[in-house]
C-alpha positions as CSV (number, residue, x, y, z in Angstrom):
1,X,-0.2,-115.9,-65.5
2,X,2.2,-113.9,-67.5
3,X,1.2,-112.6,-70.8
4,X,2.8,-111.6,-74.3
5,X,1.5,-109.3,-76.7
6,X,1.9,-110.8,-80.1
7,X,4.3,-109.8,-82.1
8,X,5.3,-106.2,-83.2
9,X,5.6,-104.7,-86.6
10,X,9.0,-103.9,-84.6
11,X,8.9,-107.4,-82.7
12,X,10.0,-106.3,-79.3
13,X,9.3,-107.8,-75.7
14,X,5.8,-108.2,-74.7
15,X,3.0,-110.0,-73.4
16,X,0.2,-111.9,-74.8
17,X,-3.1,-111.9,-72.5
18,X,-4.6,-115.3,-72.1
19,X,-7.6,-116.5,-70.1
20,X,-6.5,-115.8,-66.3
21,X,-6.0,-119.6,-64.4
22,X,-5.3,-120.4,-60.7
23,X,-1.7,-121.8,-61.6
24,X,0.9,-119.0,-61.6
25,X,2.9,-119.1,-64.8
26,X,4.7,-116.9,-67.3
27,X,2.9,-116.9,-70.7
28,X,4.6,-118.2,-74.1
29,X,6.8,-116.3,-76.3
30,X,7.5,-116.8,-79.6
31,X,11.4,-117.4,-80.0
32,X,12.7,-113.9,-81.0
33,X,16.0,-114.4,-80.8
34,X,29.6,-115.9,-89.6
35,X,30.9,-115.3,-86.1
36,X,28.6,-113.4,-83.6
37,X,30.4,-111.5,-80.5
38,X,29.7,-113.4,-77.1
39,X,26.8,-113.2,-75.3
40,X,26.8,-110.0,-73.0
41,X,25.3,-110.3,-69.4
42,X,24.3,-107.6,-67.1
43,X,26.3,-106.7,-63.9
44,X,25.3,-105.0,-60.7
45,X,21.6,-104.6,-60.2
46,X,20.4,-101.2,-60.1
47,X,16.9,-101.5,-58.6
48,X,15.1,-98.4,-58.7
49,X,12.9,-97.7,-55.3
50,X,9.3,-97.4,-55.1
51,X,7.8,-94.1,-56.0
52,X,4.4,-94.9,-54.3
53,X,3.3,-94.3,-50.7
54,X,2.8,-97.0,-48.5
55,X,-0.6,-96.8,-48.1
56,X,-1.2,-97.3,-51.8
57,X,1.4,-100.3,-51.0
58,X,-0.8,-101.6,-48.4
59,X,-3.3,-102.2,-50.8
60,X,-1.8,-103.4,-53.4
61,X,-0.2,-106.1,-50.5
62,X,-3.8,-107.4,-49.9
63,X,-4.8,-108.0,-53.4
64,X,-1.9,-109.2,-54.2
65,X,-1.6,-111.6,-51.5
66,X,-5.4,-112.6,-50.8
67,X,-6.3,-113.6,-54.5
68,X,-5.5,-115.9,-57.6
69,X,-4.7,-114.3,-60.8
70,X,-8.4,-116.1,-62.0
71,X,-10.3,-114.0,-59.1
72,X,-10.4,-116.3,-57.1
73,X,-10.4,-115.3,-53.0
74,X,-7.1,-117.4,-51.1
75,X,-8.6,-117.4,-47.5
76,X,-5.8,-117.1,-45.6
77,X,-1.8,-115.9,-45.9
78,X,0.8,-118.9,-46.8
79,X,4.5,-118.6,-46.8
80,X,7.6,-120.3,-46.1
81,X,8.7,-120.7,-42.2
82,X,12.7,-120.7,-41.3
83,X,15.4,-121.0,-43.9
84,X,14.6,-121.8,-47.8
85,X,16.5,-123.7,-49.7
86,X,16.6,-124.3,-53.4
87,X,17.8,-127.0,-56.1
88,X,18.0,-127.3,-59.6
89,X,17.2,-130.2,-61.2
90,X,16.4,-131.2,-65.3
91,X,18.7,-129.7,-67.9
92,X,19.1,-125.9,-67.2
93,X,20.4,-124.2,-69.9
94,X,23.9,-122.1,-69.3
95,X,22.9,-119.0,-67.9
96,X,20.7,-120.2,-64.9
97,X,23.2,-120.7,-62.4
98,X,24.3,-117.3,-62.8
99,X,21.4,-115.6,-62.8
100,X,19.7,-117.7,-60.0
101,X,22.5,-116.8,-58.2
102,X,22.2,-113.1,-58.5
103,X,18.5,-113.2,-58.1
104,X,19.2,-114.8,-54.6
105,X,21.7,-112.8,-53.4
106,X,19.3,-109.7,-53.8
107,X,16.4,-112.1,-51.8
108,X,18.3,-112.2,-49.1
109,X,19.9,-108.8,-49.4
110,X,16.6,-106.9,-50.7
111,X,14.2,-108.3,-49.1
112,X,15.9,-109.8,-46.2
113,X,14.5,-113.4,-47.0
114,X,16.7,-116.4,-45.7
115,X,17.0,-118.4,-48.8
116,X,20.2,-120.0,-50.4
117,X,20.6,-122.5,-52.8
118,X,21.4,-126.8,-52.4
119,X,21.0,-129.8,-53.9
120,X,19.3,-131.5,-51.4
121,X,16.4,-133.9,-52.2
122,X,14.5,-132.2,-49.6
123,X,14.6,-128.9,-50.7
124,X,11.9,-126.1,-49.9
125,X,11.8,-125.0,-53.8
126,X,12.7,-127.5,-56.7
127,X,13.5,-125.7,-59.8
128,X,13.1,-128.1,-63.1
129,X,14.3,-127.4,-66.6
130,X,12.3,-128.8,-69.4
131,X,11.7,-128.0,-72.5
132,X,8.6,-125.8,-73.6
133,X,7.2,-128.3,-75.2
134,X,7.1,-130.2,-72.2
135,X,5.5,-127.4,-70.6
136,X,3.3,-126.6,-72.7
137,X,1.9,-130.2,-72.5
138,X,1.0,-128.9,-69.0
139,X,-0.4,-125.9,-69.6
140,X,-0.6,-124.8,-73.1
141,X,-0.3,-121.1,-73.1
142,X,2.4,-120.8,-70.2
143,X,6.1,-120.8,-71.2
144,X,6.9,-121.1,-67.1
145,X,4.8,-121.9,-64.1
146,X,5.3,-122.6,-60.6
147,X,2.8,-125.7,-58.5
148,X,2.9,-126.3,-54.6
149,X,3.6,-129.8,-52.5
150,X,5.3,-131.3,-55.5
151,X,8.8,-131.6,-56.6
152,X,8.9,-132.6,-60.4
153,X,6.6,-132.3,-63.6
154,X,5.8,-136.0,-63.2
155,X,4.5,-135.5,-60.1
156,X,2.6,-132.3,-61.3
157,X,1.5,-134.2,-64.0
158,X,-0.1,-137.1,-62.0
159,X,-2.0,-134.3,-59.6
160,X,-2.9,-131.6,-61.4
161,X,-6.6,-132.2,-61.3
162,X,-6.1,-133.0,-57.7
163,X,-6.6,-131.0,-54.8
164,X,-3.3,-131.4,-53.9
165,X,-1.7,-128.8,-56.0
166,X,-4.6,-126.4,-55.4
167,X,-3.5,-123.2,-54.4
168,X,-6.6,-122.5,-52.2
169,X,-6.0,-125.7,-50.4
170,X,-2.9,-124.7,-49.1
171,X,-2.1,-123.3,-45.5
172,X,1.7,-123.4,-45.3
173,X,4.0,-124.0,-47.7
174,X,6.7,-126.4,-47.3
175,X,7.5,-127.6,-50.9
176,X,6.8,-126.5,-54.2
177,X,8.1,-126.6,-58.0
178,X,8.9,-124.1,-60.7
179,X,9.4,-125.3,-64.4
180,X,11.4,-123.1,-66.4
181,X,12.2,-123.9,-70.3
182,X,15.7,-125.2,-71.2
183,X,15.3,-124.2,-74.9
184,X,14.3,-120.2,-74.6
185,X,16.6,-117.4,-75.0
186,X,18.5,-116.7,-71.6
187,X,16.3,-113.4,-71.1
188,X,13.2,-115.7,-71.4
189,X,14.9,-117.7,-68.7
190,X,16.0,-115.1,-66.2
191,X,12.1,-113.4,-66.5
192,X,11.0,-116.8,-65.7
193,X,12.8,-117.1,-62.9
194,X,12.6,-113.7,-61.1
195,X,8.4,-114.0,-61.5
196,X,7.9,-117.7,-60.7
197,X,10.4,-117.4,-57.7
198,X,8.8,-114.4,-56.7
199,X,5.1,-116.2,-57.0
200,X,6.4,-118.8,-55.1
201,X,7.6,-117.2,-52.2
202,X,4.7,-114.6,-51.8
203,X,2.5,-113.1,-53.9
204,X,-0.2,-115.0,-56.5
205,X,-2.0,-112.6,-58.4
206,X,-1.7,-110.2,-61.0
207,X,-2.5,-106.4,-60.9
208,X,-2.9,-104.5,-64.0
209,X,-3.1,-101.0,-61.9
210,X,1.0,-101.9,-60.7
211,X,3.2,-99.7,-62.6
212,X,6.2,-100.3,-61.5
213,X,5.8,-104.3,-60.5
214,X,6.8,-107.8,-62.6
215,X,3.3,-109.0,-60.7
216,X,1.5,-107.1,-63.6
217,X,0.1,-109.0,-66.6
218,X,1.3,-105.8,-69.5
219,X,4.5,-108.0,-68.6
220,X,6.7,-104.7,-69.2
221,X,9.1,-105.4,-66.2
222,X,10.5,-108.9,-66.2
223,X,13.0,-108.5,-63.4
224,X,12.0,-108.1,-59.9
225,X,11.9,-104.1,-59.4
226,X,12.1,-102.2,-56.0
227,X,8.2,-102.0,-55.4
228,X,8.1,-105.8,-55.7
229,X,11.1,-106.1,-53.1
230,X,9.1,-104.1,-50.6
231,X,6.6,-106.8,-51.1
232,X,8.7,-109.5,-50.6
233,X,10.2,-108.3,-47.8
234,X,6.7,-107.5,-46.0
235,X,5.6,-110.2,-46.8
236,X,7.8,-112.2,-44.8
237,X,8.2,-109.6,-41.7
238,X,7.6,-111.4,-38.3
239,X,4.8,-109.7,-37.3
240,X,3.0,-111.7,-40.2
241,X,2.5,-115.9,-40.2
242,X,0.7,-118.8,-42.2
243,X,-2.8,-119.2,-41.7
244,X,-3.6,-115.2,-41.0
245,X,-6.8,-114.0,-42.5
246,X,-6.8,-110.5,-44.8
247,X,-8.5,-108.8,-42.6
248,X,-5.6,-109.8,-39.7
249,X,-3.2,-108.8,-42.3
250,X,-4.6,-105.3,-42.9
251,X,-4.3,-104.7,-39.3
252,X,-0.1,-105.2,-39.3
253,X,0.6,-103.8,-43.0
254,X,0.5,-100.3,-42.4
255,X,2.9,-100.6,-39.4
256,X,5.3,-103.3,-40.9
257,X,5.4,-100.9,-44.2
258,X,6.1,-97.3,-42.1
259,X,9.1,-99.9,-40.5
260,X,10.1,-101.0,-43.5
261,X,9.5,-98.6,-46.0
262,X,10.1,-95.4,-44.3
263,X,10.1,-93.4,-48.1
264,X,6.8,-94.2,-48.3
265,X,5.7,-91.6,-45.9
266,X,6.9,-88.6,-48.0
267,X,4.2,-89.7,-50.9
268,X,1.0,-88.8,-51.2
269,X,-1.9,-91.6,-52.2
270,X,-2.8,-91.7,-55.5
271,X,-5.5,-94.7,-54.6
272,X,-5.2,-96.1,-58.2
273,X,-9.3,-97.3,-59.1
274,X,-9.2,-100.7,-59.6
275,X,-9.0,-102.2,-63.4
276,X,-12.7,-103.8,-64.2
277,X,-12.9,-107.2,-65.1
278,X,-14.8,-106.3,-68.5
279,X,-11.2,-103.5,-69.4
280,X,-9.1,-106.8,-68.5
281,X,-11.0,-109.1,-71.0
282,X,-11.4,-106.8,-73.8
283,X,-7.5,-106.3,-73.7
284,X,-6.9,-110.0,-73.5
285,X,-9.4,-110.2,-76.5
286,X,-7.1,-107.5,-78.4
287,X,-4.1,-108.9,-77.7
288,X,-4.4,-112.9,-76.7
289,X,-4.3,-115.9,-78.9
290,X,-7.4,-117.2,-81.3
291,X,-9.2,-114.0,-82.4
292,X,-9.4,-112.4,-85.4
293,X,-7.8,-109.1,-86.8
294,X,-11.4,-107.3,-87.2
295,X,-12.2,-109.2,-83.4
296,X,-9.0,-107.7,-81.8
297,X,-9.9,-103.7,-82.8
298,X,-13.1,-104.0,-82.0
299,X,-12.2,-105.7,-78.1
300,X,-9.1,-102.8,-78.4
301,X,-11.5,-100.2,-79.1
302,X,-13.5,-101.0,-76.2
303,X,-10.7,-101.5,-73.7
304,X,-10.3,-97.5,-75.0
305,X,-13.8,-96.9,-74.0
306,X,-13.9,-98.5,-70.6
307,X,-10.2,-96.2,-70.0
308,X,-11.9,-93.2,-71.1
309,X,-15.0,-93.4,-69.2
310,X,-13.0,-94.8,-66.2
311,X,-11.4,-91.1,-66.9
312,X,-7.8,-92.9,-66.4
313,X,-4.8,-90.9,-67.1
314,X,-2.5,-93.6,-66.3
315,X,-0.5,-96.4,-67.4
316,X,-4.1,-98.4,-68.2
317,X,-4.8,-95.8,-70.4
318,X,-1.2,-95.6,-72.3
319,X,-1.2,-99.3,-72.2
320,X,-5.4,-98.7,-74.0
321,X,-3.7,-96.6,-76.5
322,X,-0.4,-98.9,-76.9
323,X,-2.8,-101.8,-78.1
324,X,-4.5,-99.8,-80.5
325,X,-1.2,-98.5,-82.0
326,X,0.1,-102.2,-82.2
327,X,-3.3,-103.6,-84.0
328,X,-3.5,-101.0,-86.6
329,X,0.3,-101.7,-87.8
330,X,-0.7,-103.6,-90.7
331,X,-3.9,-101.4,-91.5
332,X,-3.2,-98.3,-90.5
333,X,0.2,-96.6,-90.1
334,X,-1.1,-93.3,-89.2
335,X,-3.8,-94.1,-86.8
336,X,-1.2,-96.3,-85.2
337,X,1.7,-93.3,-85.1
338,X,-1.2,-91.1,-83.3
339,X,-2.2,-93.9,-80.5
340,X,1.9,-94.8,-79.7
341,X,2.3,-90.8,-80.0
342,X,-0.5,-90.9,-77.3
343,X,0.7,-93.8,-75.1
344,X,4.6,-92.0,-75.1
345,X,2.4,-88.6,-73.2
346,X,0.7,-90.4,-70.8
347,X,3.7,-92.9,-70.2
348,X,6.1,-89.7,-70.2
349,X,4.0,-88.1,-66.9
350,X,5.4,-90.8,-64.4
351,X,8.7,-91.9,-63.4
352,X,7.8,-95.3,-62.6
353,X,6.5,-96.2,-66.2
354,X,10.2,-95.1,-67.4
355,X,10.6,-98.6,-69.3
356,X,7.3,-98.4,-70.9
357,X,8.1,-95.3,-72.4
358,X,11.1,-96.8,-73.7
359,X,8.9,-99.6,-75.3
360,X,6.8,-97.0,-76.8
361,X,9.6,-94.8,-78.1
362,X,11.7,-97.7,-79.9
363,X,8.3,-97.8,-81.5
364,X,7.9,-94.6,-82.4
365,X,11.2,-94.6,-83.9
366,X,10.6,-97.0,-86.3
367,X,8.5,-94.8,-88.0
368,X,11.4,-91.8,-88.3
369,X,13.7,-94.5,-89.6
370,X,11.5,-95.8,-92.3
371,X,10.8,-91.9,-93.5
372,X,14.8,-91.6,-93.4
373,X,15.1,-88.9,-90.4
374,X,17.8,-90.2,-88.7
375,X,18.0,-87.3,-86.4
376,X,14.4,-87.4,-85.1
377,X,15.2,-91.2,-84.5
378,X,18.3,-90.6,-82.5
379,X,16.3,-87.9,-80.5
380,X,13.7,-90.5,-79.9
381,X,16.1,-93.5,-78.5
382,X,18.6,-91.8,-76.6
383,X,16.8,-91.0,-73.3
384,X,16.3,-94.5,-73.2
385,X,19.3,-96.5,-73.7
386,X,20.2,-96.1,-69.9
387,X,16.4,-97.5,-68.9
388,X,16.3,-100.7,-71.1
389,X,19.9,-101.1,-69.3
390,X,18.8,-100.4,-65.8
391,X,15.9,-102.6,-66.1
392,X,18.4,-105.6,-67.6
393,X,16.3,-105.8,-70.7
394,X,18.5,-107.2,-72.7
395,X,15.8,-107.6,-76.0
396,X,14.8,-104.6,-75.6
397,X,18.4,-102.2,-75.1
398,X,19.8,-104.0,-78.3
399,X,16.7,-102.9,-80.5
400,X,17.3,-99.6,-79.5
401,X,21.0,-99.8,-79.8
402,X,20.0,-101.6,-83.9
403,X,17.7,-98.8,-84.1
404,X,20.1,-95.9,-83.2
405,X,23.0,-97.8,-85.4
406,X,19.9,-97.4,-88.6
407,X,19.4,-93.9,-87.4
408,X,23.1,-92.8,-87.3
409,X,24.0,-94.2,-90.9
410,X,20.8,-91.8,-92.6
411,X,22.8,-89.7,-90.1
412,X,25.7,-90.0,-92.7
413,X,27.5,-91.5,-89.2
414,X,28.3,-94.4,-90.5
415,X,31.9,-95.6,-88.4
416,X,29.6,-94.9,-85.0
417,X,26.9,-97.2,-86.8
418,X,29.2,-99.8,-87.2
419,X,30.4,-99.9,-83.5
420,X,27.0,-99.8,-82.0
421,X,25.4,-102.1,-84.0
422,X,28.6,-104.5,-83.2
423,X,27.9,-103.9,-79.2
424,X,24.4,-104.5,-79.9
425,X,24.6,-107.8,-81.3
426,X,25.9,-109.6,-77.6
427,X,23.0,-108.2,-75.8
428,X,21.2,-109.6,-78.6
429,X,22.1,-112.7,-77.7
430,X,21.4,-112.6,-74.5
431,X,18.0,-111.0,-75.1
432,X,16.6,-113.2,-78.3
433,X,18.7,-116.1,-78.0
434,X,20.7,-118.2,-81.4
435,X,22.3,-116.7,-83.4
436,X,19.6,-117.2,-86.1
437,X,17.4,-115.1,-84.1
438,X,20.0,-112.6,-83.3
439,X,20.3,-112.1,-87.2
440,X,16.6,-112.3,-88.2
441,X,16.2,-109.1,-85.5
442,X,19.3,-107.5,-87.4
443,X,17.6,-108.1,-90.8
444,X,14.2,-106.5,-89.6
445,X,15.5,-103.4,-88.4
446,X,18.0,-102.8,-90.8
447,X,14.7,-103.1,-93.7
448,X,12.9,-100.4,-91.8
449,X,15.8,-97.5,-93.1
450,X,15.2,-96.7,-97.1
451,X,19.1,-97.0,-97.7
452,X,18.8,-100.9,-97.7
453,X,15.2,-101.6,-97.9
454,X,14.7,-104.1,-100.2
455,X,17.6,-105.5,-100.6
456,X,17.9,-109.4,-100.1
């Protein structure tokens, strides 16, 4: 299950962690989204390969594949067998086609899956679009989920405290829905789509150790990356079938990854540790629905301790000290500078946590804006503007461009403000949704800079 952090003093794309349950699904978000420019969509995909060696790979393929994201053990590997097809049935909003239709071409291109899109009553993978409220009637804290052998929510709705639509039950899979919201912004759509697809053609679980994956509940990617690619792709290699145990499948991965994945030789393991349950629940504590503000530091501040003591210098760590920054926001501006300052290092040392720097930086900027250095804030966004794009993160690309257009007039640049925050505002659409939204995100940037704050 996919989770959002609540909301940002600078309300930008997250995840909030929720109690983990057997039914893959995307957590919900709140609704961030005159004459507004046209809504701007991304073109070519620009995946960026995995930076990991295989064997690392390898295990991450058997935990992905051999458990739920509740813990739970799946006994055996289930997958599709022969061509897939695909429907879409409900009221999907504009944009899906589009982006469906992307999303498969890289499937089948990618990761060499045989998969195409119908409208056949019988098809492999029924995709319904319903409003969230219709979802959440399901399952309260998901915005998107995806349940096997049936092929509408009234048929979900009927068997969902059967054993029918238990995942563990299952040995092949021959039919299965994915409800995606109608009534989101197209971004929330699209990452909807690329996980629950992705969840329903291979992997179940969740790995917080991934740092480069959409199967990773910080939520940070939201369209299927390189790494998860490889996944796809191995997991459907035909040296692999329904019904294999793990310990049949950790005797193929190695060779079907060195086939492949041939890059992954030139690595060397890292051989992540794995994230403790007790690190996972204190973060969902900090950062998940129902708990106080004095509850939330105190679970944040042990998720710290368990990173420390773990003696992690990764993205679990950065993420430890990203949680802390965003929890003291409304107490304390300086302690939270000093964790985000923190999370930025440690995020800074890899290549593959690129976008979460870029989350971390629009962050940090926020603070140079408010003190009126425009220049410190256009150093800070500018590396990356070319990430948020890469990764088609629409929300998060127009923030930054907002933020650069604030940073530019303290600047005293004030014709190049006007033309970014211009381009800004279609991504913004794309990323937050109506045009309400779009202007509530234009209002709360533009308050951070001292020229305008408090006016209106």
């Amino acid at each position: 299950m996919r989770r959002f952090l609540l909301p940002f003093y600078l309300v930008l794309s997250g995840c909030v962690p929720s109690t983990p349950s057997d039914m893959p699904s995307r957590a919900e978000t709140q609704s961030v989204a005159g004459n507004l420019p046209a809504v701007k969509v991304f073109s070519a995909p620009r995946p960026t390969p995995s930076l990991r060696a295989n064997s690392d790979i390898g295990r991450d393929f058997l935990e992905l594949s051999f458990n739920l994201e509740s813990g739970r053990s799946l006994p055996v590997l289930t997958r599709f067998e022969g061509p897939i097809s695909v429907r879409v049935t409900g009221r999907p909003s504009a944009g899906l086609g589009s982006d469906l239709s992307r999303l498969l071409h890289r499937l089948r291109t990618e990761a060499r899956i045989d998969i195409k899109q119908n409208q056949a009553e019988d098809a492999n993978i029924t995709i319904e679009a319903v409003s969230r409220k219709e979802i959440r009637a399901m399952l309260p804290q998901a915005a998107c989920f995806v349940a096997p052998n049936v092929s509408s929510l009234a048929q979900y709705k009927l068997a969902r405290r059967t054993s029918l639509v238990n995942w563990t039950s299952l040995r092949e899979r021959k039919r299965l829905s994915i409800f995606l919201p109608n009534d989101s912004s197209p971004q929330e759509v699209r990452d909807c789509l690329h996980e629950e697809l992705a969840q329903a053609l291979g992997p179940l679980n969740d790995l917080y150790r991934l740092p480069d994956s959409v199967f990773n509940d910080d939520n940070v990617h939201t369209v299927l990356t390189g790494f998860d690619m490889t996944i796809l792709r191995a997991y459907y290699d035909p040296s692999l079938r329904n019904g294999m145990t793990k310990s049949q499948v950790a005797e193929r991965i190695g060779g079907i990854l060195a086939r492949i994945n041939p890059r992954g030789a030139q690595y060397s393991p890292r051989r992540l540790t794995r994230t403790p349950r007790t690190w996972i629940n204190s973060i969902q504590r900090a950062l998940g629905p129902g708990a106080g503000q004095n509850e939330r530091l105190r679970a944040a501040h042990e998720a710290m301790q368990i990173a420390v003591a773990m003696g992690w210098n990764d993205h679990r760590r950065a993420f430890s000290h990203y949680a802390m920054g965003r929890l003291n926001m409304s107490s304390d501006l300086k302690k939270a500078r000093e964790h985000f300052a923190i999370a930025a290092r440690l995020y800074g040392q890899n290549p593959s946590t690129r976008l979460h720097a870029a989350y971390t930086a629009s962050q940090l900027a926020s603070f140079y804006i408010a003190e009126g250095n425009g220049n410190a804030a256009l150093q800070q966004i500018g590396p990356h503007l070319d990430t948020a794009a890469r990764y088609e993160n629409a929300a998060l690309m127009s923030t930054l461009m907002l933020q650069r257009a604030e940073a530019l007039d303290l600047a005293g640049r004030t014709s190049e403000a006007r033309t970014i925050r211009m381009d800004s505002l279609g991504w913004a659409r794309y990323g937050f949704g109506p045009d309400w939204a779009v202007r509530a995100k234009l209002r709360e940037i533009s308050s951070l800079s001292p020229l305008k704050r408090g006016r209106g």
